[in-house]
VOLUMGU-524498 format. One record per atom (N, C-alpha, C): x, y, z. Coordinates in pm, whole numbers, plus 32768, in hexadecimal, padded with zeros to 4 digits. Layout:
# VOLUMGU-524498
XYZ ...
***
This chain:
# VOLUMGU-524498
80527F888000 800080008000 8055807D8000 80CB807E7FA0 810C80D37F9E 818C8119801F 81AD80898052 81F380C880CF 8242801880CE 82E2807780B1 833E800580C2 835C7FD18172 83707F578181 83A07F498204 84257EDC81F5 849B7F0E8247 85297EEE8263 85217E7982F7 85707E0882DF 85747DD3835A 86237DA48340 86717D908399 86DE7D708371 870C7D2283E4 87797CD883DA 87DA7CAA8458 880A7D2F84C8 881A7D1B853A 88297D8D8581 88A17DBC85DE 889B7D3B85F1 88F47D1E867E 88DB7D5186F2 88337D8186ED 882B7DE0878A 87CF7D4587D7 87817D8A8840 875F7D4F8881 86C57D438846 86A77D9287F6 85EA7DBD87A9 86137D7186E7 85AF7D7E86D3 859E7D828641 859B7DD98611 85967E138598 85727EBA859D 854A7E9184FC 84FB7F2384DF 84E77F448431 84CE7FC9841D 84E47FC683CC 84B2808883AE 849B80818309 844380CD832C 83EC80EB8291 8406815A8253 83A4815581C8 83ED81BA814E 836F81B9812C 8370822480BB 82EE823F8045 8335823A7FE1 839582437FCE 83D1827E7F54 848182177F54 84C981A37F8A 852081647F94 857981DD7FA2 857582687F9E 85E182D87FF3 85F782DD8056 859583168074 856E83738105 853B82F6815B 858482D381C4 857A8275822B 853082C282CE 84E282468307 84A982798397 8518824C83FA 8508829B8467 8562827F84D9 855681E184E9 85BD81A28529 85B481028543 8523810285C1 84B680AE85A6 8435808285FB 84897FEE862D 845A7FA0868E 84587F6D86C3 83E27F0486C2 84017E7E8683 83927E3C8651 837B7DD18695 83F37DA486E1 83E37D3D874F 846C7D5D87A5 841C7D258843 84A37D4088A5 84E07CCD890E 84927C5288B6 84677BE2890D 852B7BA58927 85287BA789AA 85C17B4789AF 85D27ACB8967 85667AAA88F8 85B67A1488D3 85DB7A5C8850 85B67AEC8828 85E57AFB8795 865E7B6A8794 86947B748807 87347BAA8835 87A27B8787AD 87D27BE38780 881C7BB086DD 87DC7B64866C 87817B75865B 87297B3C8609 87727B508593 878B7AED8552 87BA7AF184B8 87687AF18440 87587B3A83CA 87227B5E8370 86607B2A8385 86547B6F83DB 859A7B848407 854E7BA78345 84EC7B408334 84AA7B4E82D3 84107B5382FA 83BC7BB182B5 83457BAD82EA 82D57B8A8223 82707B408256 82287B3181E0 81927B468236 81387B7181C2 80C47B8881FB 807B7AF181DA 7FE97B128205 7FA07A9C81D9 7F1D7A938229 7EAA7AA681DA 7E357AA68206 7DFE7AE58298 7E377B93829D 7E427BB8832B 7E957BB98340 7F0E7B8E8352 7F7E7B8883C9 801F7BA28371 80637BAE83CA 80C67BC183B4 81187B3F83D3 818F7B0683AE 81D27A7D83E6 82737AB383D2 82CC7AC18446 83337AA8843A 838C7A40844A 83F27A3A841C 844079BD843F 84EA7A0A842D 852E79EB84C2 85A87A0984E5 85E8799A8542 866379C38515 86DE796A8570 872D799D85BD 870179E2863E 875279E3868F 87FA79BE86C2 886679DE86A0 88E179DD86AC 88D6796E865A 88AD795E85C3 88C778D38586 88B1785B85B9 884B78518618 883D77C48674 87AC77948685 877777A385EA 86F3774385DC 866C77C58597 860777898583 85A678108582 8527780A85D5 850F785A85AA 8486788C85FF 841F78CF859C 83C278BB85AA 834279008572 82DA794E85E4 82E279FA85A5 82887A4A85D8 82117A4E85A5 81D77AC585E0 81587AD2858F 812A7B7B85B6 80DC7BB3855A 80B17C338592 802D7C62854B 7FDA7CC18560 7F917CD384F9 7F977D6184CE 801B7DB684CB 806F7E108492 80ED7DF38464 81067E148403 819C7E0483BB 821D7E38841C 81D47EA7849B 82177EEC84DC 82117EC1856A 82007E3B8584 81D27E1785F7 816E7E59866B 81777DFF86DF 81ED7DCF871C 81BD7D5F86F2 82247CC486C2 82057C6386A7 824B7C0A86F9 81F87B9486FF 81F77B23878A 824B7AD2876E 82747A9187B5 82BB7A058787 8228798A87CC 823E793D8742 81D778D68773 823E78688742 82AF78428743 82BD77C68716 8363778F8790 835A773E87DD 83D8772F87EB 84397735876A 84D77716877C 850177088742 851E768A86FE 84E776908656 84CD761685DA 855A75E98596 85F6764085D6 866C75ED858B 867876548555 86B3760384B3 86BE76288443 870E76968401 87A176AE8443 882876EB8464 87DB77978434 880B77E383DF 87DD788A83B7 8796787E835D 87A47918831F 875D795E82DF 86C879228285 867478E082ED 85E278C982AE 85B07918824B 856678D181F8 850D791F8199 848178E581A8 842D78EC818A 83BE78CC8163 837878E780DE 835E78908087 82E878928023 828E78548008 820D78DA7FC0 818E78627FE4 815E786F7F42 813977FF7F1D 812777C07E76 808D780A7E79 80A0781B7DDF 800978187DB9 7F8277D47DE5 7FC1774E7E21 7F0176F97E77 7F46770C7EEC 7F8377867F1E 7F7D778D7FD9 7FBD77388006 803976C37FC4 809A7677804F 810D76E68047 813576BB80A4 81997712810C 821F76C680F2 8297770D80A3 82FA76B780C7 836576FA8118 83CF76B58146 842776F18194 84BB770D816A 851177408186 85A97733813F 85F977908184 866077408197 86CB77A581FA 874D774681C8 87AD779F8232 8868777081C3 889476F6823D 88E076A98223 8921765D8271 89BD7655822C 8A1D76098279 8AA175E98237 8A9D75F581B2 8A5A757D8169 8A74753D8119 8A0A7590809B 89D4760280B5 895D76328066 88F57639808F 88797675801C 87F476B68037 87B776258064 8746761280D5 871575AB80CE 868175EF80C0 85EC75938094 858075BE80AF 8542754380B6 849975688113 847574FB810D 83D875488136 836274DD8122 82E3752C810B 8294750E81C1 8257759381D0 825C75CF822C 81C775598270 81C8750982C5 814574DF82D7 80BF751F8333 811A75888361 80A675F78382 810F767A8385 809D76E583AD 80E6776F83AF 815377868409 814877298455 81BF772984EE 820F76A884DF 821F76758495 827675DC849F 82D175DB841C 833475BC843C 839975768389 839175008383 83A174DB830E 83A0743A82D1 83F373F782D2 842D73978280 8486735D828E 84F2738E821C 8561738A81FB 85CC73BD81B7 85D673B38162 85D2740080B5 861073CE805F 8689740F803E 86F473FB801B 877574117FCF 8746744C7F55 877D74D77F46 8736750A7EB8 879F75287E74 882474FF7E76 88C474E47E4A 88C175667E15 888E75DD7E72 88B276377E43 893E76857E9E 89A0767F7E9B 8A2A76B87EDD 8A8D77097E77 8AC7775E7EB9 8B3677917E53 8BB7776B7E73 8BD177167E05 8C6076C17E07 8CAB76CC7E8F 8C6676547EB1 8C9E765C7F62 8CD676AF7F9D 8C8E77227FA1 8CA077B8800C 8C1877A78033 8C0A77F080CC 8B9A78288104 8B57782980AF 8ABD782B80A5 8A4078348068 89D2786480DA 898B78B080CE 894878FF8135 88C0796480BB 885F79798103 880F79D880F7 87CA79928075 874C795580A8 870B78F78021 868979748034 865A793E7F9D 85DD79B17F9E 85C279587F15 8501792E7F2C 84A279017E9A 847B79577E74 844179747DD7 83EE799E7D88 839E794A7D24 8347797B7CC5 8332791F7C6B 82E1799E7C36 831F798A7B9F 82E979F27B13 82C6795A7AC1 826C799B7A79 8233793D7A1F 823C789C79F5 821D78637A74 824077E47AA0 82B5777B7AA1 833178077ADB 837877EB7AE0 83D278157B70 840777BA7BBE 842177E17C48 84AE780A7C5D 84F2787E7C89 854A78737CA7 858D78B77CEF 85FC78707D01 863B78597DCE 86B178E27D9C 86D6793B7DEF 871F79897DFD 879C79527E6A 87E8799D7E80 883279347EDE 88E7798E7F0E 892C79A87F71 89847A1C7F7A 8A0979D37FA7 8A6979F07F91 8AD579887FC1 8B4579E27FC7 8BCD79808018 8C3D79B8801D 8C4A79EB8089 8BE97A1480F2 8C107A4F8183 8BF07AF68168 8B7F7B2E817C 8B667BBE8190 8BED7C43819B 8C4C7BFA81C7 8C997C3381FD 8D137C278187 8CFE7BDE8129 8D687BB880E6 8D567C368052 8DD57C637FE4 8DEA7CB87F93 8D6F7C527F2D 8D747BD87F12 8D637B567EDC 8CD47B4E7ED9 8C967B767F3F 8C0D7B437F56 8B777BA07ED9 8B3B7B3A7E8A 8ADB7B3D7E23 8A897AE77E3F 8A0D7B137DF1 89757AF27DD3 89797A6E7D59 895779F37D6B 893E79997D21 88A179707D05 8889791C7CB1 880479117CA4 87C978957C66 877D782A7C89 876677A07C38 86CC779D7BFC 86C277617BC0 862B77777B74 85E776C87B82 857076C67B73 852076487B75 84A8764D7B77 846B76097AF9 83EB76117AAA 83AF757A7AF8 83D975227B39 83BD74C67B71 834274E17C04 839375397C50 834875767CBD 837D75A87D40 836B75E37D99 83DB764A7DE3 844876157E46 844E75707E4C 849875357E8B 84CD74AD7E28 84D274D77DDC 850A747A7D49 858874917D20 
***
């Protein structure tokens, strides 16, 4: 509705986001959750869905969690212990409404389909990695029935580190 919203890794003790109209001009950092289990929360993603808001973050890299809010701007809850599943979660939801999941481990992007709004599935290997370096920060789409995985590697921190990308007409964990 015409109003960008920012969520990022933080390293504070809150979540934070700040919004835009225009991807310039930024709002002061808000405060979207302050709950002690999401203390360093690593790359916080929020998707809407019928009413609500759903986040999913990893706390110092040590599993995730799923929020919930019914503002983009919180304050949003934690309803889920912690489900595993090493960083940077994504969530995508297909054209008939399943839910899949995907976040980075050692070895690459893994995903797997979500069996409710608060639970992950079981694992698939989506051999998506960049030539055995770090692989981090998965993100779905799908344009014209065609799905595909975005994916960031090399260590944030590194001169090295780029945007890769895999495609699959099969289906979003194929």
């Amino acid at each position: 509705r015409g109003t960008y919203y920012l969520y990022c890794s933080s390293g504070t003790k809150s979540i934070l986001c700040w919004t835009s109209r225009d991807l310039i001009n930024w709002s002061d950092a808000i405060v979207v959750c302050d709950d002690p289990v999401v203390v360093d929360g690593y790359a916080p993603e929020v998707k809407y869905w019928n009413g609500t808001f759903y986040m999913v973050t990893s706390p110092n890299g040590e599993g995730h969690y799923v929020l919930t809010s019914d503002s983009p701007t919180g304050p949003f809850k934690v309803m889920t212990g912690n489900l595993g599943q090493y960083i940077d979660g994504s969530i995508f939801i297909d054209d008939d409404g399943q839910w899949y999941f995907y976040h980075a481990e050692g070895s690459g992007i893994k995903g797997n389909r979500m069996p409710t709004h608060l639970s992950f599935g079981t694992d698939t290997d989506l051999n998506a990695c960049m030539d055995g370096h770090w692989t981090e920060g998965p993100g779905v789409f799908k344009r014209n029935g065609k799905y595909y995985l975005i994916y960031t590697g090399n260590h944030v921190l590194t001169n090295g580190y780029r945007i890769d990308y895999a495609v699959s007409t099969q289906g979003p964990i194929s």
